[in-house]
N, C-alpha and C positions, 0 to 999 in steps of 0.2 A: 674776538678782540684781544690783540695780546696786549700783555701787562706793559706799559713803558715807566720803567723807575726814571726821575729825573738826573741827568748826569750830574748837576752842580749841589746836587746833595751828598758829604765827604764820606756816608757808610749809610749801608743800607740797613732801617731800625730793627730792632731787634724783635718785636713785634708785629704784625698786622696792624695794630689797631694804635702803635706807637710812635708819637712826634716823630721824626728825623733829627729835630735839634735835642733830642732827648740825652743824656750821658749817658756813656755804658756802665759805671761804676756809681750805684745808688745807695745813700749814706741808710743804714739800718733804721736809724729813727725816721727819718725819709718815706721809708718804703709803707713804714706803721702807720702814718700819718694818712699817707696816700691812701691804706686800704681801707682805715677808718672811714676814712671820707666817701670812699667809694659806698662800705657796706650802707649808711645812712643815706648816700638819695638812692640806691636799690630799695632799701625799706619804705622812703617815704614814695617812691616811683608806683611801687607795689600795694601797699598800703594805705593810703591815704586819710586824712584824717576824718 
């Protein structure tokens, strides 16, 4: 099965697993926030209470 990226999408994401509407240029406090958030449901995914 080949891949079909959709054409009226303006750039293909920078990522696999990244929005398309996503921006290329991510503010540094941004980035912090996002990871934060991520590492916490990793832990609680993992973890449970």
């Amino acid at each position: 099965m080949a891949f079909m990226y959709p054409a009226h999408y303006p750039t293909v994401p920078l990522k696999w697993d990244e929005s398309p509407w996503m921006t290329v240029s991510t503010d540094t406090q941004e980035e912090a926030l996002l990871s934060n958030v991520e590492i916490r449901i990793t832990a609680q995914v993992y973890m449970p209470n």
